[in-house]
VEXDREN-2710 file (C-alpha; in Angstrom, 1 decimal):
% VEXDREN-2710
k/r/px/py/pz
1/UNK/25.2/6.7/28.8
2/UNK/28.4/6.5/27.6
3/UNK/30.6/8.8/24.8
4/UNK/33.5/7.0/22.2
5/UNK/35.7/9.3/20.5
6/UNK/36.4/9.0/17.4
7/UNK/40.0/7.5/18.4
8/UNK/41.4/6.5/21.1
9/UNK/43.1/9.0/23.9
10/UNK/43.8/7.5/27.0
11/UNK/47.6/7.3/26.6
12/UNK/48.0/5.1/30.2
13/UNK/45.9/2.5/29.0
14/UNK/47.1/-1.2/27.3
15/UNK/50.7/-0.2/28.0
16/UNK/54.0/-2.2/28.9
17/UNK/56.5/-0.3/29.4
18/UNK/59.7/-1.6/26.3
19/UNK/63.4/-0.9/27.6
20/UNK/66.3/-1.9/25.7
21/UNK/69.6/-4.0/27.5
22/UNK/72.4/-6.0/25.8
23/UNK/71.2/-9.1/26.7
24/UNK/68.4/-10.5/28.6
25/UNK/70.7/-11.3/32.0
26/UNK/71.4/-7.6/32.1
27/UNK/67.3/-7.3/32.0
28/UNK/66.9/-9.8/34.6
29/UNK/69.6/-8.2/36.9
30/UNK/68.3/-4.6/36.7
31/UNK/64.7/-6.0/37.0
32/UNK/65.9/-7.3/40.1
33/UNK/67.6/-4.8/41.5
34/UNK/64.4/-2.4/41.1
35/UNK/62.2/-5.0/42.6
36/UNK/64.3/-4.8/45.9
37/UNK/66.1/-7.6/45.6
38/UNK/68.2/-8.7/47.3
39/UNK/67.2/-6.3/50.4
40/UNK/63.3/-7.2/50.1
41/UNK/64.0/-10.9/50.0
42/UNK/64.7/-13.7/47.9
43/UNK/64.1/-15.2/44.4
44/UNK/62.5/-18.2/44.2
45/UNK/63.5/-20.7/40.5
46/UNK/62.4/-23.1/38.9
47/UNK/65.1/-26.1/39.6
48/UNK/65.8/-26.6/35.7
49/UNK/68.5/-23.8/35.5
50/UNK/71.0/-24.4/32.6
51/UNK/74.9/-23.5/33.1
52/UNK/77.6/-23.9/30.4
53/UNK/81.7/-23.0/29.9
54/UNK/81.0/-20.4/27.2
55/UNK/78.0/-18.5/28.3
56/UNK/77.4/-19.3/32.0
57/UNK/74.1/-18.7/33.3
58/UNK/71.7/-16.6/32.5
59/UNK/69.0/-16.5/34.5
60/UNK/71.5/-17.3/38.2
61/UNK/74.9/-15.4/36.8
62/UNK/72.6/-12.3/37.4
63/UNK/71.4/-13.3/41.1
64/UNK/74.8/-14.7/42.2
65/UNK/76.4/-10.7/41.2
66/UNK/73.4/-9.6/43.6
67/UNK/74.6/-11.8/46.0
68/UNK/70.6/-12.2/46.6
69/UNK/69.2/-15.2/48.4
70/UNK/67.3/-17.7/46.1
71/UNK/65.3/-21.1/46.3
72/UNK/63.9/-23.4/44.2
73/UNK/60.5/-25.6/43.2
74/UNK/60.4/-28.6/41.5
75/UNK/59.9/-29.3/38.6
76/UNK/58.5/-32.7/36.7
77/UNK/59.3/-34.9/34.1
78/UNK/57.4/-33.4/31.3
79/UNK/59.1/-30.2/32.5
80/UNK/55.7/-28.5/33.7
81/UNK/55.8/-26.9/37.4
82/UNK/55.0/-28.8/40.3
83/UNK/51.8/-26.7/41.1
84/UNK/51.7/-28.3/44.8
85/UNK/55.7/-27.9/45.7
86/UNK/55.3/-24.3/44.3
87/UNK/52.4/-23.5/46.8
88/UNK/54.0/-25.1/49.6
89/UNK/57.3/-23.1/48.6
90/UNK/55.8/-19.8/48.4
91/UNK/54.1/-20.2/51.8
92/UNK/57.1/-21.8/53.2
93/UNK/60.1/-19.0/51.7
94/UNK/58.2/-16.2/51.4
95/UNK/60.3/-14.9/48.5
96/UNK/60.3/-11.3/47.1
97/UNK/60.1/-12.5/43.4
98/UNK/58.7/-15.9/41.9
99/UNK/60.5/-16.3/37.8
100/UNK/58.8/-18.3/35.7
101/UNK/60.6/-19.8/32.6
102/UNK/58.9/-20.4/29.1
103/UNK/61.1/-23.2/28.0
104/UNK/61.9/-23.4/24.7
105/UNK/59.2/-20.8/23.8
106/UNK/56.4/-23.1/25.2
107/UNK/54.7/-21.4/28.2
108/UNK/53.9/-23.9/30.9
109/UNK/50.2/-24.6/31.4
110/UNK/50.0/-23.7/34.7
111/UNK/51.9/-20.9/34.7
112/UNK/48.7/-18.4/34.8
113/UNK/48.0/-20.3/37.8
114/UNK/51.5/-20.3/39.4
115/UNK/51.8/-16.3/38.5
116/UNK/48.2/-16.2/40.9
117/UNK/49.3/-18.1/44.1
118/UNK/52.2/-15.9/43.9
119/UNK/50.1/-12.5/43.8
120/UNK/48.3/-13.8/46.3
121/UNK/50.9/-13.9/48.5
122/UNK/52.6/-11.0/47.6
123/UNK/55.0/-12.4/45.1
124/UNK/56.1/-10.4/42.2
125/UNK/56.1/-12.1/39.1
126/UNK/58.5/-12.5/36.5
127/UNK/58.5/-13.8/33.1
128/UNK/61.8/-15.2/31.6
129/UNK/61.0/-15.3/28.0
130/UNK/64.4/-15.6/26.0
131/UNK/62.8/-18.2/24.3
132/UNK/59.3/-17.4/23.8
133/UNK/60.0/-14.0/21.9
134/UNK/57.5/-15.0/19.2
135/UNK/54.6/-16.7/21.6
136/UNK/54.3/-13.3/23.4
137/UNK/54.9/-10.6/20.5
138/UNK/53.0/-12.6/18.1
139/UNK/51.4/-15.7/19.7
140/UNK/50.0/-13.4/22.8
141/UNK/50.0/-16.5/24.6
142/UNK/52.4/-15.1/27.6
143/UNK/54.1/-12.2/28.8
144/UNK/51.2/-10.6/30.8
145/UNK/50.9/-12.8/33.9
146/UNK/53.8/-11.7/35.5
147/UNK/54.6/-7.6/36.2
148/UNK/57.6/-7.6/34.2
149/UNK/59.0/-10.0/31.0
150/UNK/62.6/-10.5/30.0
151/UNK/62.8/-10.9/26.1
152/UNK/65.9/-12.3/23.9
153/UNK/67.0/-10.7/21.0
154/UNK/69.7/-12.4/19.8
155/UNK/68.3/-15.9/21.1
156/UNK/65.8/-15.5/18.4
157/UNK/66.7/-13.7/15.6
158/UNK/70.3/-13.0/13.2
159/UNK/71.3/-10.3/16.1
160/UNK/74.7/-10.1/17.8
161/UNK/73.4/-8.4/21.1
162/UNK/69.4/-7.2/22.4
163/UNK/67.3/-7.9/25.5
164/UNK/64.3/-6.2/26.4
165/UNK/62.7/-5.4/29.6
166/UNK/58.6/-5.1/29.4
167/UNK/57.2/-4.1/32.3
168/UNK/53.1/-4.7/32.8
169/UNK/52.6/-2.7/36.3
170/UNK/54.4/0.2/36.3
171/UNK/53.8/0.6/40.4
172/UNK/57.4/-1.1/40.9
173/UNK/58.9/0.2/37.4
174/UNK/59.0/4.1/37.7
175/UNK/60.7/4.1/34.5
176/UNK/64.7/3.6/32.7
177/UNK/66.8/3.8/35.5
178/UNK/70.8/4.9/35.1
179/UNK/72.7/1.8/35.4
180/UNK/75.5/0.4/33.1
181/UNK/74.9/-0.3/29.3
182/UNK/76.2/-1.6/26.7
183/UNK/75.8/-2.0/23.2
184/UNK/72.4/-3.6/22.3
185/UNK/70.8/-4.3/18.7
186/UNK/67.2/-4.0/20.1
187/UNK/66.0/-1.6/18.0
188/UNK/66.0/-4.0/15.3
189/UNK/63.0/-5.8/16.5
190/UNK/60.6/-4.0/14.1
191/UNK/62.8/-4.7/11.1
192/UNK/62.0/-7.9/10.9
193/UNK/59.0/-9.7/9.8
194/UNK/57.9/-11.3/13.0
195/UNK/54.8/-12.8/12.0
196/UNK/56.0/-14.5/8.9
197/UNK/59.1/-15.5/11.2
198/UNK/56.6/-17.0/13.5
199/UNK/54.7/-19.0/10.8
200/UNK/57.6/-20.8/9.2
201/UNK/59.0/-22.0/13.0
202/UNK/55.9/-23.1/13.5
203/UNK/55.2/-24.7/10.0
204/UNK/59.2/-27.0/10.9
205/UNK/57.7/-27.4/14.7
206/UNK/54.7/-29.5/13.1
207/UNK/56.7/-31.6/10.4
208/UNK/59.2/-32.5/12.8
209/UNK/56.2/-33.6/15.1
210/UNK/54.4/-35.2/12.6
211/UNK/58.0/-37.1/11.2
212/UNK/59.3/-38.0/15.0
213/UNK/55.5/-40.2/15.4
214/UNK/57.6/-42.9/13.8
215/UNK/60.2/-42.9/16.5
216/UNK/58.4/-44.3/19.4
217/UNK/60.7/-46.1/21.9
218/UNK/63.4/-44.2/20.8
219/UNK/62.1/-40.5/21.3
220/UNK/59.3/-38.5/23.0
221/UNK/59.5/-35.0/22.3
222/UNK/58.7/-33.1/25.5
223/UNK/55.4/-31.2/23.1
224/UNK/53.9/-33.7/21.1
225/UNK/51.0/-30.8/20.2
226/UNK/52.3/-27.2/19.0
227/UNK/49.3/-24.8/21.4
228/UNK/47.5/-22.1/19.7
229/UNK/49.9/-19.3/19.6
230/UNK/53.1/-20.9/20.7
231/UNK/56.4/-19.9/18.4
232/UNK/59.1/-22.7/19.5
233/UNK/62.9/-21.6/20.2
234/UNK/63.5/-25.3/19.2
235/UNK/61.9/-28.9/19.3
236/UNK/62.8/-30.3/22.5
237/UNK/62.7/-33.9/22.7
238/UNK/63.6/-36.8/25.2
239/UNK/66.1/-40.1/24.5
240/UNK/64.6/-42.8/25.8
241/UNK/67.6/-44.9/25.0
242/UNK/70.7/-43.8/23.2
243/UNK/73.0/-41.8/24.8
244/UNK/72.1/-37.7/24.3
245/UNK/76.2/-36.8/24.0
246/UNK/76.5/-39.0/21.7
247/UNK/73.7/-38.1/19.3
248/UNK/74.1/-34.6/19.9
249/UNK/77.8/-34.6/18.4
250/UNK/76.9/-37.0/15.3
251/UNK/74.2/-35.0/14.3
252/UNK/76.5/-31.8/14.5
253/UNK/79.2/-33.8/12.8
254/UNK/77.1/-34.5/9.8
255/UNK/75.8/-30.7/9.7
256/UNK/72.7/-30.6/11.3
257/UNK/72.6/-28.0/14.1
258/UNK/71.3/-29.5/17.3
259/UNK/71.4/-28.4/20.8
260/UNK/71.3/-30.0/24.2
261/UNK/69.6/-26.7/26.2
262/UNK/70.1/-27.0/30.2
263/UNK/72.5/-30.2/29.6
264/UNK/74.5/-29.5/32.5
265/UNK/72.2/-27.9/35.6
266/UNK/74.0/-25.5/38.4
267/UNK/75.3/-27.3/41.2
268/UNK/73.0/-25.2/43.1
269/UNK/70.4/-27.7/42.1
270/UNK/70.8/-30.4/44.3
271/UNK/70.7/-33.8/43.0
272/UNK/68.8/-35.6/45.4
273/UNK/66.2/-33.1/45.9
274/UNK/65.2/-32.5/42.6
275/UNK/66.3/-35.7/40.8
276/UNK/63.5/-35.6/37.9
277/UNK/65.7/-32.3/36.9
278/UNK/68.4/-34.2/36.3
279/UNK/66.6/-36.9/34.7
280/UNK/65.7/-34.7/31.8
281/UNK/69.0/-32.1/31.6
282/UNK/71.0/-35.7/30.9
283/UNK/68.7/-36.9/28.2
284/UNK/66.9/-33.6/26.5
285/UNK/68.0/-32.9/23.2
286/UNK/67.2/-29.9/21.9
287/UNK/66.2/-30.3/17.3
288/UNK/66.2/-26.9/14.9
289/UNK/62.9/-25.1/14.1
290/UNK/64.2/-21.8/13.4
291/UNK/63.3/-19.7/10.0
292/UNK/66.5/-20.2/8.3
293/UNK/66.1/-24.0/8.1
294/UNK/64.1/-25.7/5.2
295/UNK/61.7/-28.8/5.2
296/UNK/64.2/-30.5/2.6
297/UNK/67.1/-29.8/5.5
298/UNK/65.6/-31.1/8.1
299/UNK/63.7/-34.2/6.7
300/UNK/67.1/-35.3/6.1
301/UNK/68.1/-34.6/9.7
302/UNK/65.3/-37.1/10.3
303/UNK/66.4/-39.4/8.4
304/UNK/70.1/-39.0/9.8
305/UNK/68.6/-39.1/13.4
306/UNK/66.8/-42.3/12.6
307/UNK/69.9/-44.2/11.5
308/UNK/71.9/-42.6/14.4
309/UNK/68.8/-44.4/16.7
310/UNK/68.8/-47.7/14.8
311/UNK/64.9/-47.3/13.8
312/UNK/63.4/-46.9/10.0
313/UNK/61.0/-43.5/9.2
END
């Protein structure tokens, strides 16, 4: 029969290990380099990898300073992993490290199943969760599949710098290792109100889901439910007709702060290979959930986005 004390002790137990960088990039990289990589093998991507003038890349800017060996599995239209190319990939590559990519803070739902064919093989699993901050600290809805998850700071909150590194099996981690720093804000996580910050982007994800129903034909948003415990980064949706450029910059024009995430993919991605990447980098536009925008704001970016489509809300 067993004993309970009356709290508990065992300090090894329910941990991930929390190390601060100045971005998430500099995560990934020493994450990485601990894993062996490049000398144990290669990384193996999804083939939806983002690349722009000011910022570069942050998931590949980290593997091409490596100089490690990479390939990638497909992806489909919806933006969900191509369970069967990603079998056939691992068997095929063998990689060192599989990285799976919470998209705009929505973990893909079969990525508990992608992150066990890779332990099956031997794969090391890795999280990239610069969007999905919230749907792992506060949603618990990912973060733990993998043996480490790359977190951004200022991706997600009124930061200027912050990544964090947590590590779930400490057999590769061994601990903070001396490599080059710089200035991070991540020790500002705990000043803010996470779960409040959670409910409000939320609370916008719903009423622009519930607003967009009108604009059939015009619009599908990539996630026309919000999951139990998911905390978007933004609203991504798909133009099924009017040119994404183009809507992107009259929307900004008129003040309403839109994105276009992944708009132009790394010409490591081959077209003709992966061609339903490229399908949805030239027409995903990416709308504002995020805690500092109110329901009066963006019911007229709704409205504003309707005229710009030529359709009535």
């Amino acid at each position: 029969m067993g004993t309970i004390e009356k709290r508990a002790l065992e300090p090894d137990a329910f941990v991930r290990h929390a190390e601060p960088f100045p971005s998430a990039r500099t995560a990934f990289k020493a994450v990485l380099s601990r894993m062996g990589v490049p000398g144990q093998g290669a990384v193996l991507l999804p083939a939806y990898i983002g690349w722009s003038r000011r910022e570069g890349s942050g998931v590949f800017d980290p593997i091409r300073e490596l100089g490690a060996p990479y390939d990638f599995y497909r992806v489909t239209r919806e933006l969900r992993i191509d369970l069967a190319d990603l079998a056939r990939t691992l068997y095929q590559k063998r990689p060192r490290v599989l990285l799976l990519i919470h998209y705009f803070g929505y973990p893909d739902p079969l990525a508990k199943e992608a992150a066990a064919l890779a332990r099956d093989a031997g794969v090391l699993v890795v999280e990239d969760e610069a969007h999905a901050l919230y749907s792992d600290l506060v949603g618990g809805v990912c973060g733990r599949w993998g043996s480490a998850s790359i977190l951004s700071l200022h991706k997600m909150l009124p930061l200027d710098t912050g990544g964090l590194l947590l590590a779930n099996d400490s057999r590769w981690y061994g601990g903070p290792a001396i490599e080059s720093r710089g200035p991070t804000q991540a020790a500002r996580l705990l000043d803010f109100d996470l779960v409040k910050i959670a409910m409000v982007r939320r609370r916008n994800a719903r009423f622009l889901c519930r607003r967009l129903e009108a604009f059939r034909g015009h619009l599908t948003p990539l996630h026309r439910v919000l999951p139990h415990g998911v905390v978007p980064q933004s609203l991504p949706v798909i133009l099924e007709q009017a040119p994404r450029d183009s809507v992107y910059a009259k929307l900004n024009e008129a003040g309403f702060g839109a994105v276009s995430l992944y708009h132009t993919l790394i010409s490591e991605i081959d077209t003709a290979t992966f061609p339903d990447s490229y399908w949805i980098s030239r027409r995903v536009l990416n709308l504002p959930v995020h805690q500092d925008a109110s329901q009066d704001a963006l019911e007229a970016m709704v409205v504003h986005l309707a005229t710009l489509l030529g359709t009535s809300v």
